[in-house]
C-alpha positions in Angstrom: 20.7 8.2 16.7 21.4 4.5 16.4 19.2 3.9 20.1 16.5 6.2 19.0 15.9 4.0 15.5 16.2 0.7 17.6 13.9 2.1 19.9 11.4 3.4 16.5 11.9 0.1 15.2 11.0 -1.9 18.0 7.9 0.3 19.4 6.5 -0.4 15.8 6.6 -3.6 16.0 4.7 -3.7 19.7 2.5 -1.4 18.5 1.7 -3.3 15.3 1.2 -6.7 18.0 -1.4 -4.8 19.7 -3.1 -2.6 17.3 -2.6 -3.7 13.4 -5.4 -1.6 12.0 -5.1 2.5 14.0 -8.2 3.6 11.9 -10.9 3.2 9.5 -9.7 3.3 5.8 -11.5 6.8 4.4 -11.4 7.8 0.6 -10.2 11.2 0.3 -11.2 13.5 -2.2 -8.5 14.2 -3.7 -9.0 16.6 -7.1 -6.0 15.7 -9.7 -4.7 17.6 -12.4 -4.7 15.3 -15.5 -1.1 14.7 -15.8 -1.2 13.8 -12.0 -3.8 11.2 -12.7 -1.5 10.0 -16.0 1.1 8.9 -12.8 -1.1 7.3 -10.9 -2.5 5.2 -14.0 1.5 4.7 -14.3 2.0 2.9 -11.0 -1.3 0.7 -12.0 0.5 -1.1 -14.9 4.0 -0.6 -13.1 3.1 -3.3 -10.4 3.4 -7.0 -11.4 3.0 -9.2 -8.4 2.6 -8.0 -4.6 5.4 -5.2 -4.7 4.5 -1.8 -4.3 5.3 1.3 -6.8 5.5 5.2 -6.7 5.4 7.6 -9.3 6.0 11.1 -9.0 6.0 13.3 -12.6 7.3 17.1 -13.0 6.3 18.8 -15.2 8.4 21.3 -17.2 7.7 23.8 -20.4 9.8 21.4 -22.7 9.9 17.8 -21.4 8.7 16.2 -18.1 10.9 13.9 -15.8 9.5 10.5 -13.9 10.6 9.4 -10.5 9.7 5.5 -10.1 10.4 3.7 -7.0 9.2 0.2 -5.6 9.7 -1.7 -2.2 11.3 -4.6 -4.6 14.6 -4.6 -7.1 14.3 -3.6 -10.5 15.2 -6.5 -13.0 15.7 -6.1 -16.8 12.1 -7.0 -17.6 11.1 -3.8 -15.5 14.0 -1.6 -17.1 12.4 -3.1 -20.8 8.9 -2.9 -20.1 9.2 1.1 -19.1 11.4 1.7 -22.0 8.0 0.4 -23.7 5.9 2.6 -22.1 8.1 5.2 -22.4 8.9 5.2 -26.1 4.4 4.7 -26.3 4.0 7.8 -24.8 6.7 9.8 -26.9 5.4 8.3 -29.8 1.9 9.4 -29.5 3.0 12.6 -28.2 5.0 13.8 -30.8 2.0 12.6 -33.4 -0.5 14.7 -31.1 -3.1 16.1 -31.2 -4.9 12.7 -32.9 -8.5 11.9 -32.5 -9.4 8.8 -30.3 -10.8 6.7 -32.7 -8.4 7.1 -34.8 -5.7 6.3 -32.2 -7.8 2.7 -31.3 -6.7 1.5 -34.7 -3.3 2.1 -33.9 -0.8 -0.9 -34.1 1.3 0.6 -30.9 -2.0 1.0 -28.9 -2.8 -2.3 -29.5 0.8 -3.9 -28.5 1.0 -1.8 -25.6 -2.5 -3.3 -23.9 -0.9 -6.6 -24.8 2.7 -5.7 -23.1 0.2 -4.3 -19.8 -1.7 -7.3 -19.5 1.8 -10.0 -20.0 3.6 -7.7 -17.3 0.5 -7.4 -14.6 -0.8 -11.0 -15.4 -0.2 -12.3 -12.0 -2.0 -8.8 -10.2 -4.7 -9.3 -13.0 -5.1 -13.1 -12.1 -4.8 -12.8 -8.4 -8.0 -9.9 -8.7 -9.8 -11.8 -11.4 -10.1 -14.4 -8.6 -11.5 -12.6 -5.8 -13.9 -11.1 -8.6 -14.9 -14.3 -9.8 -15.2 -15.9 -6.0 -17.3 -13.3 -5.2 -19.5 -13.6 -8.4 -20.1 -17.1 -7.8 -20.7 -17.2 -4.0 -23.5 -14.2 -4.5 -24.5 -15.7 -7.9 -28.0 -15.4 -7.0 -28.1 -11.7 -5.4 -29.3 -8.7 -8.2 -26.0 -7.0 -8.7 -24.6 -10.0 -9.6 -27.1 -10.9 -12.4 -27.0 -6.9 -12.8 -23.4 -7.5 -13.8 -23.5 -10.7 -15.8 -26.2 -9.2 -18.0 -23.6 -5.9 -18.8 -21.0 -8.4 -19.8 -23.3 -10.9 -21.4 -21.6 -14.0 -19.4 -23.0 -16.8 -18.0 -21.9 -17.5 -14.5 -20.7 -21.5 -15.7 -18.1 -19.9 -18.1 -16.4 -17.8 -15.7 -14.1 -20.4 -15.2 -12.7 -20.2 -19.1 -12.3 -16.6 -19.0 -9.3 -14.6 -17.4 -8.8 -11.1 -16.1 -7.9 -10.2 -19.5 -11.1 -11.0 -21.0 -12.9 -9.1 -18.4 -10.9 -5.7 -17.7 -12.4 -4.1 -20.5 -16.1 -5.0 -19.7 -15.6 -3.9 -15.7 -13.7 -0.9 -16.8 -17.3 0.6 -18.3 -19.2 -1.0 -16.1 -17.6 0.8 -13.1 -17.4 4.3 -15.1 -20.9 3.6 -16.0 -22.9 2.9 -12.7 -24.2 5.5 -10.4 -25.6 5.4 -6.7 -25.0 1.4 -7.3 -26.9 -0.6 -4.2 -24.2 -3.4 -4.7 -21.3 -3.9 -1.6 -18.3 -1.6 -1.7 -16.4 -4.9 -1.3 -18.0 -5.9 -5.1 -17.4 -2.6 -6.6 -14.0 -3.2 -5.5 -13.4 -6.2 -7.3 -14.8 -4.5 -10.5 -12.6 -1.9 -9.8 -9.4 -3.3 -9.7 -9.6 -5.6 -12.6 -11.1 -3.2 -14.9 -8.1 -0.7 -13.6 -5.5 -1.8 -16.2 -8.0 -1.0 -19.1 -8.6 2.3 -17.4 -4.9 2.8 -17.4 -4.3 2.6 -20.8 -7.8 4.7 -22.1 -6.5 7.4 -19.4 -2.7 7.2 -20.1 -3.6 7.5 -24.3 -6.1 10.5 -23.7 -4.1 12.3 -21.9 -0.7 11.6 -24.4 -2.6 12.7 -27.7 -3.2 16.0 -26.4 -2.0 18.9 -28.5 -1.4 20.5 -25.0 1.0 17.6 -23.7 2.8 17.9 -26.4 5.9 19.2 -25.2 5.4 17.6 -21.9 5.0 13.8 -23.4 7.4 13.9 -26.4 10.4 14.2 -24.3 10.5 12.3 -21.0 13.0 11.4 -18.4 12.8 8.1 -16.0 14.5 8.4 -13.2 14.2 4.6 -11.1 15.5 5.0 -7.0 17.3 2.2 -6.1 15.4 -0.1 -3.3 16.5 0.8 0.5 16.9 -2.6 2.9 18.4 -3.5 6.3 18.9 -5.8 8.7 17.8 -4.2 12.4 18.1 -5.1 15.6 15.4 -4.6 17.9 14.7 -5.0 21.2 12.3 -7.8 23.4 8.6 -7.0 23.2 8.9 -7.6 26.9 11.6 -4.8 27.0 9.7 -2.5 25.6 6.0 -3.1 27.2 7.9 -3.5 31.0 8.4 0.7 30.5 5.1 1.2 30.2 3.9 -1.6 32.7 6.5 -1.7 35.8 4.5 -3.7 37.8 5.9 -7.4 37.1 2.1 -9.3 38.3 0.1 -6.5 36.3 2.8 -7.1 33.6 2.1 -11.1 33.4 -1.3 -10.5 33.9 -1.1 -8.7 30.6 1.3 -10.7 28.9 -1.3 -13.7 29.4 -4.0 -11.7 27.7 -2.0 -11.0 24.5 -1.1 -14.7 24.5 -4.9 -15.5 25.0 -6.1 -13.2 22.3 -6.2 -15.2 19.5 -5.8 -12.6 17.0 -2.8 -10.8 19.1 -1.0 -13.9 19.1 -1.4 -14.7 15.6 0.6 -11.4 15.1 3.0 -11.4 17.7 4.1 -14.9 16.1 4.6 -12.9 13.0 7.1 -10.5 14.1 8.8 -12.0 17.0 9.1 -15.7 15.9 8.0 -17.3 18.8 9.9 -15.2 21.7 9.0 -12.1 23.7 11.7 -12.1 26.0 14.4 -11.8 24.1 16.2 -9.2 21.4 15.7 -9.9 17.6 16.4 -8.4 14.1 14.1 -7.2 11.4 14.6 -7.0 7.9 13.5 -3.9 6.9 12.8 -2.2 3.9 12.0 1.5 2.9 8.7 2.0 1.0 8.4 2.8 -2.4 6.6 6.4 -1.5 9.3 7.1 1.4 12.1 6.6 -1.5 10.3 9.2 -3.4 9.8 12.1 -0.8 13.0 11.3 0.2 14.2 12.6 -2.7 11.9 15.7 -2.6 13.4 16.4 0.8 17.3 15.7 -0.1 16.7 18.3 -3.4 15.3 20.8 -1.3 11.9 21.0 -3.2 10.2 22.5 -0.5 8.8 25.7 -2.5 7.8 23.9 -5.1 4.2 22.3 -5.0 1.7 20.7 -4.0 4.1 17.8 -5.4 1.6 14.5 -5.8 3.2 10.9 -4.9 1.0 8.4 -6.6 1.2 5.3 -5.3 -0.3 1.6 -6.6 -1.3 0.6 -3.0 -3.0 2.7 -0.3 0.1 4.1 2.1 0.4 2.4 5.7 -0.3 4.9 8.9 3.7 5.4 9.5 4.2 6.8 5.8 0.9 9.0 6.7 2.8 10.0 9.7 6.1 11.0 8.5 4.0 12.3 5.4 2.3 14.8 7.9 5.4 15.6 10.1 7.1 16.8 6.4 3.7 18.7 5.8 4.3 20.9 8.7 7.4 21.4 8.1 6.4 23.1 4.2 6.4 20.0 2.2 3.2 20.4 0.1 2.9 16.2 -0.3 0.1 14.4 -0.9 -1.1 11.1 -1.6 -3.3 9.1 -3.5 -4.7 7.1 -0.3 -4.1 5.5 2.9 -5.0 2.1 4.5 -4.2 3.5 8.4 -2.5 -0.1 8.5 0.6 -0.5 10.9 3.9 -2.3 9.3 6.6 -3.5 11.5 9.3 -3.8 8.5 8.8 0.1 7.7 11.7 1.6 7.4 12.7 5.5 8.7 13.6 7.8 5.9 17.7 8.8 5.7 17.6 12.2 5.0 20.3 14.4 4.5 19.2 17.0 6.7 19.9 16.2 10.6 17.8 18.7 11.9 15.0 17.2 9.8 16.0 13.5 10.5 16.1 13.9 13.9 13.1 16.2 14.6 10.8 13.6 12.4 12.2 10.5 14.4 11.4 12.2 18.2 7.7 12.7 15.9 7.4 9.2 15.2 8.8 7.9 18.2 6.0 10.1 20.2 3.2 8.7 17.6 4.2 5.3 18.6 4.2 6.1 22.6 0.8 7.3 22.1 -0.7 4.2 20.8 0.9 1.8 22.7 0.0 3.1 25.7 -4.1 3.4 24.5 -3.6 0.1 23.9 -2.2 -0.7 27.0 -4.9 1.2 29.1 -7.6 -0.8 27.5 -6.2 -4.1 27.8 -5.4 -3.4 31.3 -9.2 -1.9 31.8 -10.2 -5.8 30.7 -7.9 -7.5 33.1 -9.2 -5.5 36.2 -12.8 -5.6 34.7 -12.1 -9.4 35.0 -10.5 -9.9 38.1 -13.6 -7.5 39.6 -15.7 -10.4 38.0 -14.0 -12.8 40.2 -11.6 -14.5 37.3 -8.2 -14.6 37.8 -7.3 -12.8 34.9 -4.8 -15.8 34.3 -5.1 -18.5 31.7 -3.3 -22.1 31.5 -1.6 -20.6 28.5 1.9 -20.5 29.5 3.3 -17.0 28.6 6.7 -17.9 27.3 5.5 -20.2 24.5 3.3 -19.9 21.5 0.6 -22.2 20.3 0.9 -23.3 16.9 -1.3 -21.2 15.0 -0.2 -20.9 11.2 -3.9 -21.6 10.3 -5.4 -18.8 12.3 -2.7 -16.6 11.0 -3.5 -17.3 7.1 -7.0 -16.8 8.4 -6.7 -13.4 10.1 -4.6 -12.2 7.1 -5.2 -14.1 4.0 -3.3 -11.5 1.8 -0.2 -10.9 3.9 3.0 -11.0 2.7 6.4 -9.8 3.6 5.3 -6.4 1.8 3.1 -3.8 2.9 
């Protein structure tokens, strides 16, 4: 078992070198029962920085229980922030049913948007940015003035406002506009800082229900402990030489990656400068992994469907393990997926050998698959090129790297060691 995850591990991180993105990003439509949308409000305001959190909520006749899991440790600011939101939810529970504008006046609905915006400040402020960037780089386009109209701004005091000045405003101005001829990348922006005000309208609705009631007053937090390790893996070289034999057509390849400027940009990322020899990865297991790894230890196969919500769109290994545990009777679903590949993602230790080591050939087969597209087409270039009457070499020797932290912030502006 321990060759077969090395050999995972390492065909991950080629395959991530050659292909980081395996398809477009697609919405689904994905129709949620309320309570399941009060989890994925959860794992909004559960997320302070660039970690990533999952929520999964059962629902019982007399109480309901709350699995929370993130890809970072849990300090005791998290363990006192979702005793807060906790003890919010039970409180209005147990008053319910109560009107909403009555509740608005509440002193505990007030503190708790105060509590959400101290706790997701640095989230808030990092999209408040890219909203404001984007507002004043297009200042001149109609949606823009559109927008600033709604909220009543001028574009010259952006710069004394914050997120939390604004989440309100974009919170009903994204609920309120329809067939919008403004970019998706815009609507994004409104999105995501209006999402914490959204958060707390949904998560208050939904607690001062006389039919949530039972569910709300009496809940159970459950937080999975976060799964690192430190993995060997082998040479990118090793790996790509099975699939390329042929040493010259091997170089001639190995050349092209190093002459691609976005390839090499990657491959500095995970192999720190050298292809030929064996490395270690620190590794981590995904917040949504934790979860279903739970589902899958307690044997919650006949329940469902059992809905993982998730604070950032899941990478295209957790959709493919996801879907191997689909046909196996696991009714899981998500709530998205950004078809990215992750080298530091982590394989699932379940219980179940049988399971673990039928889902590990699955992977392992995924990955063969796309590395060897990848392969094909890059080799298709290099004999389209020597054809041409090029060598198909470059003066760019092929065991060293070019120093290219520039192009790499470029290419990916928002990565981090996180997915």
């Amino acid at each position: 078992m321990d060759k077969e995850l090395k050999e995972l591990y390492s065909k991950a991180c080629v395959a991530e070198s050659l292909k980081l993105i395996i398809n477009k990003t697609s919405d689904e439509a994905v129709d949620l029962k309320e309570y399941e949308k009060f989890s994925y409000n959860l794992a909004t305001i559960l997320v302070r920085d660039k970690e990533v959190v999952a929520v999964r909520l059962i629902p019982y006749s007399d109480k309901c229980v709350i699995y929370l899991a993130k890809n970072d440790i849990w300090d005791q600011k998290d363990f006192d922030y979702v005793k807060k939101v906790r003890n919010y939810v039970q409180s209005l529970s147990k008053d319910a049913p109560i009107l909403l504008k009555e509740v608005w006046k509440r002193e505990d609905v007030k503190g708790l948007f105060k509590d959400i915006m101290k706790f997701c400040s640095t989230k808030l402020k990092t999209r408040f940015e890219k909203l404001k960037k984007d507002i004043i780089n297009n200042q001149h386009e109609p949606y823009i003035k559109s927008f600033l109209d709604y909220a009543s701004i001028e574009i010259e005091s952006l710069d004394k406002m914050s997120g939390y000045d604004l989440s309100g405003t974009c919170s009903k101005y994204y609920k309120g506009i329809k067939n919008s001829t403004a970019p998706k990348k815009f609507l994004k922006y409104i999105k995501k800082v209006g999402s914490y005000h959204i958060a707390l309208h949904d998560i208050t609705t939904c607690a001062c229900k006389q039919r949530y009631k039972n569910l709300f007053s009496n809940i159970q937090v459950h937080k999975l402990n976060p799964i690192t390790i430190h993995q060997p893996i082998y040479s990118w070289k090793n790996i790509v030489e099975r699939y390329i034999p042929n040493f010259l057509m091997y170089d001639k390849f190995k050349r092209r990656c190093l002459s691609d400027n976005y390839t090499l940009v990657r491959l500095k990322d995970i192999y720190n400068k050298n292809l030929d020899k064996e490395g270690r990865q620190d590794l981590f297991l995904h917040a949504e992994m934790n979860i279903l790894t739970n589902i899958i230890d307690e044997n919650h196969k006949d329940e469902g469907p059992i809905f993982i919500a998730v604070s950032k769109r899941s990478c295209y290994l957790c959709e493919l393990y996801i879907k191997f545990a689909q046909r196996k009777g696991y009714k899981i679903f998500i709530s998205g997926m950004n078809k990215k590949l992750y080298h530091r993602w982590m394989f699932p230790n379940i219980k179940d050998t049988s399971f673990r080591t039928e889902s590990l050939k699955y992977m392992i087969k995924s990955l063969n698959t796309i590395i060897r597209e990848e392969i094909e087409k890059h080799i298709n270039i290099v004999l389209m090129s020597d054809s041409d009457g090029e060598s198909g070499d470059s003066e760019t020797d092929p065991n060293s790297f070019e120093d290219s932290d520039e192009l790499m912030k470029a290419e990916n502006p928002e990565r981090t060691d996180f997915y």
